[in-house]
N, C-alpha and C positions, 0 to 999 in steps of 0.2 A: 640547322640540326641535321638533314639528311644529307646535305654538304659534308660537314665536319665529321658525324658519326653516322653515316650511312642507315637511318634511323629514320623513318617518316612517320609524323603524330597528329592527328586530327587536329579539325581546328578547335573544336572544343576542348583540349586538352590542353590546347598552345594557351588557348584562353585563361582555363583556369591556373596555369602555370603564371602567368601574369598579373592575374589578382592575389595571387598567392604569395608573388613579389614585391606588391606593392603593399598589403596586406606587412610582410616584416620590414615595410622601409618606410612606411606611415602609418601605418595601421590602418584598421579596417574603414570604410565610411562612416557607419553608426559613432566609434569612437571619437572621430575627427569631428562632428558637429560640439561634441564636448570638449573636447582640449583647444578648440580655435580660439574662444575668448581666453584663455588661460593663457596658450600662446602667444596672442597679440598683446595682453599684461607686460610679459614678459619683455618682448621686443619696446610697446615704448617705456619700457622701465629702462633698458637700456640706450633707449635712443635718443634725447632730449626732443621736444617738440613735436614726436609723435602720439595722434591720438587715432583712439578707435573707438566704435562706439558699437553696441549689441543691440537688438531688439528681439524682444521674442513674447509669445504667449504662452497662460495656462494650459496644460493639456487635459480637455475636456474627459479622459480616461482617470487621471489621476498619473502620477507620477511625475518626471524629467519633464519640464519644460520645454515647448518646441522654439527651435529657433528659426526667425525667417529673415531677419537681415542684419548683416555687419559691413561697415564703412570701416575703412582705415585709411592713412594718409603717412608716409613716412616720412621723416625728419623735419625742418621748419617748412613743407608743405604739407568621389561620381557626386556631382551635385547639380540637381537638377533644375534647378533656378538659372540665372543671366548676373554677366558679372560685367558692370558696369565700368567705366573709367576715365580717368578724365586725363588728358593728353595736352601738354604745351607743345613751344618750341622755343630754342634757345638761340640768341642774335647770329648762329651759324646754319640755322636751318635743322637741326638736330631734335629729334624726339625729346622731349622730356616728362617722363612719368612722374603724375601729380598725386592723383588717388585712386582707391579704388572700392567695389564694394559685392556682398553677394546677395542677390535680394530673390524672389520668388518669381517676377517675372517684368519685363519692361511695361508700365503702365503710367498713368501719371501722378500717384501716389506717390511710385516706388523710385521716381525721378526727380519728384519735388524732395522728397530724404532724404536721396544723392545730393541733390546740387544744393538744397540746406545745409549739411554739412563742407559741403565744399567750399559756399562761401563762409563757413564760423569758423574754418579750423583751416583753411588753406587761405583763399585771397583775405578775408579779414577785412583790414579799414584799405584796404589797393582799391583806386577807383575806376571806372569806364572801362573793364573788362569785357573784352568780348568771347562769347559762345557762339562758335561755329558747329552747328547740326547739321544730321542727316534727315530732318524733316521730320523727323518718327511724332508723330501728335504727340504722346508721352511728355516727350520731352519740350515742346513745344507749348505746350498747356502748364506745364510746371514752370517755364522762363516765365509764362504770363502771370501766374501768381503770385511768384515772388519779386516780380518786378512791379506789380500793382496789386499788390496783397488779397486778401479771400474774405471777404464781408468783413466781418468789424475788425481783422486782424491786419495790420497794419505792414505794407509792404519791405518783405526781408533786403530786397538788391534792389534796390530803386536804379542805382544809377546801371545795369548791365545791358548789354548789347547783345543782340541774337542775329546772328546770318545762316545765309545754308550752302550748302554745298552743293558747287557747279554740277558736280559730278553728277550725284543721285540727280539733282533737278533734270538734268539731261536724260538722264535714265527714265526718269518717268514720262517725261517729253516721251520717248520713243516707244514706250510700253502703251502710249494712250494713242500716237495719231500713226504710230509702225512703219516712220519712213527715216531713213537714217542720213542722207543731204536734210533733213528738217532738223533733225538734232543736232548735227553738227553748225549747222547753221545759228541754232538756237544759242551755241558753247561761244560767247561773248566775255567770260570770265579773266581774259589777257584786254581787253580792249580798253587801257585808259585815257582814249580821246574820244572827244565830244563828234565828230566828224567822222570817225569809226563806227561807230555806235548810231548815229543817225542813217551812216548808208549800209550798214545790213538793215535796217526795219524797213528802207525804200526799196528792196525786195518784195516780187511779188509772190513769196510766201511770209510776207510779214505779217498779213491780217490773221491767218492762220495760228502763228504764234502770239501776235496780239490777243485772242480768244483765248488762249491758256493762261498767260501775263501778264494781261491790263490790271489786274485786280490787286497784284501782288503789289507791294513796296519795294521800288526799286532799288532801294539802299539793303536789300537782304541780299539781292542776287545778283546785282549788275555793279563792277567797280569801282566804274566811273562815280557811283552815287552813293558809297560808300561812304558815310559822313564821318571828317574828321580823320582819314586811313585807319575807321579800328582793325580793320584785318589784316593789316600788314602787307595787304596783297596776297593773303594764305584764302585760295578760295575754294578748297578742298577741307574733306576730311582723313585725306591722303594719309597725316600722318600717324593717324589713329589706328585705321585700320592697318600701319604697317604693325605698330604694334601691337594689335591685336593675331597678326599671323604669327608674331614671336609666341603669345600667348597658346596659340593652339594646340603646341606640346603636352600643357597641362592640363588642359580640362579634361581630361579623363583621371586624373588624382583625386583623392580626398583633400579638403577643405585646407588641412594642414600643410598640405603638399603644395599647393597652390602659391601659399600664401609663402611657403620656405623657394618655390621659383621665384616669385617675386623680390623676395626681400636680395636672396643671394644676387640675382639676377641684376637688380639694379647698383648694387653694392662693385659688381663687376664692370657694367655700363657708364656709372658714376666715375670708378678709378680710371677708365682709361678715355673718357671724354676731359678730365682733368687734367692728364697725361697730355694728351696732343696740345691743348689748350698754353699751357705751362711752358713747352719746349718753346710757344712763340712771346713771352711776356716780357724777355730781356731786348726781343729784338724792339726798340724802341723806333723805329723807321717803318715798322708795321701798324698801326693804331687798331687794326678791326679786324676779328676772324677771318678765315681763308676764304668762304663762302664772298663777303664782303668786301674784302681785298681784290679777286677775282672780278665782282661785276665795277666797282670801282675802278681797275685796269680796261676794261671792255668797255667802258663807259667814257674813257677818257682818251682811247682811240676812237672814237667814234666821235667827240667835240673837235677833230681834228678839222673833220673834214665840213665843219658847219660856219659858217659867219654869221658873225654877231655884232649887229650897229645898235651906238650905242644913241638912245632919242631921250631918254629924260634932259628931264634942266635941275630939276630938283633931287630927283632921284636915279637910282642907278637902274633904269630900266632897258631894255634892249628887246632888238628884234632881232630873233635869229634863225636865220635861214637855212634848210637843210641841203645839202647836194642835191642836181637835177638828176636822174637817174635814166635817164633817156639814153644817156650814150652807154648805157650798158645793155640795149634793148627792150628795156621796161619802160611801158609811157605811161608815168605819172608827173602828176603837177605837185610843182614846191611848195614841197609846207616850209610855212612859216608858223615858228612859238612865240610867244611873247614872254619874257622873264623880265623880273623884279629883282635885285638882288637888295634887300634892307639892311640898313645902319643898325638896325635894332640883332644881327646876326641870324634875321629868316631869310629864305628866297623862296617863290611863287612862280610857277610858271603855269599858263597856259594848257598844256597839254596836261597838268594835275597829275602828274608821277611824284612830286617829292611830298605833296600832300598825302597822297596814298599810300606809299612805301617807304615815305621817312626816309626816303635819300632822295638825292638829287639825280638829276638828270641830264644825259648829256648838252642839253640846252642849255643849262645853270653852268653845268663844267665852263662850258664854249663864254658864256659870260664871266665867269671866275678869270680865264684868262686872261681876257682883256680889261679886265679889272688888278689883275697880280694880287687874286684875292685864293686863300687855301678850301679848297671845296669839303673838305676833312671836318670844316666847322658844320657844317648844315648835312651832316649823317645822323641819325639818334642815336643818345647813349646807350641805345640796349643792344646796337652792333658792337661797343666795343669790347679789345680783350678782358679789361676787369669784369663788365659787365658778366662774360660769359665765365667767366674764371668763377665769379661769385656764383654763379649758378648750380657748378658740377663739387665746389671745395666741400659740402658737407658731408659727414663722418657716418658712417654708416653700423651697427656691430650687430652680430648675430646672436642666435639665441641658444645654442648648441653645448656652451659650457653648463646652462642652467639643467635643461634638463632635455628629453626625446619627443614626447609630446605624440606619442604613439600609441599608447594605452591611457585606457580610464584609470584616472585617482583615487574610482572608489566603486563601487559594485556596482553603483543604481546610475552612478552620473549627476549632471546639472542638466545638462541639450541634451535634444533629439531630435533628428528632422521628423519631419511629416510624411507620416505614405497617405 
C-alpha cells in the first residue's frame, strides 16, 4: 500500500481490512460454524464415497445448537479448536491426504472420534494397517482402545499397528538428558542390520540411553524390529507435518474456508500426481514409480561390485560378500549377507531390508544374477504404476455450482460455536 499508493495505514486497519475480505469471500466465522454441515452435504452429495459426520450439543442458553466436531473424508477414502488428519503415502513417496476433521482440542476422546471414523469410513475391512505417531498420549491412549476396546465394548481395530516417530523420540531424548552427540547417537532409525544396531548400544553412552529405552517396545522405535516391515521403512512423521505446513495458509479462515482449501486443493494435487503418473504407464520397460525405479538402479549398481557363492543343495541360498573397502582408506571388515532366494517367489536375507521395505536388496540383486532370475518379482505391488495410478484416478467435483455457502439460510441458524 505505501509502495503502490504512497499511503501508510496502521496495523489495525490492515487488520480489519482483512477480516472485511474474508468476511465477503466466506463470510463471517459465526456463519461458517452453520453452513459447514450443509456444505459438507453438498460436497458428498456430489462426490460418491464421501462421508462426513457432525457432532454437536444443546445450548444450555437456548437456541442454535453448539457445534464441536466434524470429521470428513473425501472420495473412496478463525476456529479455535485443532484440526486433525490423517496423512498416507503413495508407492512413490508422495503425500496422500486421507481425512480430516475439527474438534475442540487434541485429547484422547477427541482422537478416539478421529481414528473411529477413520477406520469405518476410510480403511474399512484393509487389514494390519499401521499408525505412525508423534507420541502425543491423546493419541496413543485412543490406538489402545480401539485396538483392545473399553470395558464391555468390544475392540473397534484389533488388528492396527502403532509406531513413533524417530524424529520427536529424538527430540525428546534431547529435551530430557541436553546433549546433542546423545541424540544423534540415539537416531538409529536407518539402521537395518542386527550388527549396526548392536555396536552403537556398545557405546559407552549406551547405558545412558538404555535408561530412557529399555522399557520401550522395540518394534515401535527401532527398524530392525519392526515386525513384518509395517512401516515401510517410513519412520517419520515427515510427511504429515509437510502437509500440515501446506495447511498453515488456512487456519486463519472460517470453517468454510478451510474446508473449500481442502477440497479444491486436493482436486489440484490429485490431477497433477495423476498426470505424472500417466505419462509413465505406456512405457512398459518401467514397471514402478520414478522413486522406485531410482533406488532399484542404485541398488543394482551396487550388486555389481558384491559376490555371491552359491552353498545351498536344496535350495537357492547364497553367501554374499560385500567389497573390502580398505583400499579406499577406510578399515572395515567384510560383511557378509546371507540370502535365500525361494521357489515359492520370496527372497530373505540376512541383513532384513526386503522384509522391512518390501524390496530387495542389493544382496538379493547380487543373487538374482547369478541365478538369471528378474529381481522386479520380489518388489511389492504397491510400488507399482497401477498401483499408484489407482491411487491419485479418483474424481473429485466441487461445490460452487450449488450454492456460496457464505451467509446463513435463515435468521436464527442450526450451529454456533461456543465462546
Amino acid at each position: 500500500m505505501e509502495l503502490q499508493h504512497r499511503y501508510t495505514i496502521s496495523y489495525a486497519k490492515a487488520y480489519r481490512a482483512k477480516q472485511k475480505v474474508f468476511e465477503m469471500r466466506f463470510g463471517t466465522y459465526e456463519d461458517s460454524y452453520d453452513n459447514l454441515p450443509r456444505m459438507l452435504a453438498t460436497i458428498a452429495q456430489r462426490n460418491p464415497g464421501t462421508y462426513y459426520d457432525v457432532m454437536h450439543f444443546p445450548n444450555p442458553e437456548g437456541g442454535p445448537s453448539i457445534l464441536q466436531r466434524v470429521f470428513f473424508c473425501l472420495g473412496p477414502w478463525k476456529y479455535k479448536g485443532t484440526i486433525p488428519t490423517a496423512i498416507g503415502v503413495d508407492g512413490n513417496n508422495q503425500v496422500l491426504p486421507v481425512a480430516f476433521a475439527f474438534v475442540e482440542n487434541e485429547n484422547v476422546d477427541s482422537w478416539y472420534w478421529f481414528l473411529e471414523r477413520v477406520k469405518t469410513n476410510v480403511v474399512s475391512s484393509r487389514s494390519n494397517v499401521c499408525l505412525i505417531s508423534d507420541r502425543h498420549s491423546g493419541i496413543l491412549d485412543a490406538i489402545e482402545k480401539l485396538k483392545h476396546g473399553n470395558g464391555a465394548s468390544p475392540p473397534l481395530w484389533p488388528d492396527v499397528h502403532s509406531r513413533w516417530c524417530m524424529r520427536h523420540l529424538a527430540a525428546n531424548f534431547y529435551d530430557h538428558f541436553k546433549n546433542k552427540d546423545l541424540q544423534d547417537l540415539f537416531k538409529i532409525d536407518r539402521e537395518a542390520s542386527n550388527s549396526h544396531f548392536k555396536c552403537k548400544f556398545k557405546c559407552k553412552d549406551s547405558q545412558t540411553i538404555l535408561t530412557g529405552i529399555q522399557d520401550k517396545p522395540k518394534e515401535k522405535w527401532a527398524l530392525l524390529y519392526d515386525t513384518n516391515g509395517r512401516r515401510y521403512g517410513i519412520m517419520t512423521t515427515n510427511h504429515a507435518e509437510c502437509y500440515n505446513m501446506v495447511m498453515r495458509s488456512s487456519r486463519g479462515l472460517p470453517l468454510v474456508g478451510v474446508v473449500e482449501f481442502i477440497l479444491y486443493g486436493c482436486a489440484k494435487y490429485f490431477g497433477e500426481r495423476y498426470m505424472s503418473i500417466s505419462a509413465d504407464l505406456s512405457n512398459a520397460s518401467v514397471p514402478f514409480g520414478r522413486t522406485i525405479t531410482k533406488y532399484m538402479e542404485t541398488k543394482t549398481d551396487k550388486a555389481q561390485i558384491h559376490n555371491a557363492r552359491l552353498l545351498g543343495t536344496r535350495e537357492n541360498r547364497f553367501e554374499v560378500s560385500c567389497r573390502d573397502r580398505s583400499r579406499r582408506g577406510v578399515h572395515r571388515e567384510r560383511t557378509v549377507q546371507e540370502t535365500v532366494i525361494g521357489n515359492d517367489g520370496t527372497a530373505h536375507c540376512s541383513c532384513m531390508k526386503p522384509t522391512l521395505l518390501h524390496l530387495p536388496c542389493s544382496h538379493i540383486l547380487a543373487a538374482c544374477r547369478e541365478l538369471s532370475v528378474d529381481p522386479t518379482n520380489f518388489v511389492s505391488t504397491f510400488y507399482t504404476k497401477g498401483a499408484i495410478a489407482a491411487t491419485w484416478n479418483q474424481e473429485l467435483f466441487g461445490y460452487g455450482m450449488v450454492r456460496a455457502y457464505t451467509h446463513l439460510t435463515s435468521e436464527n441458524g442450526t450451529f454456533q460455536t461456543q465462546h
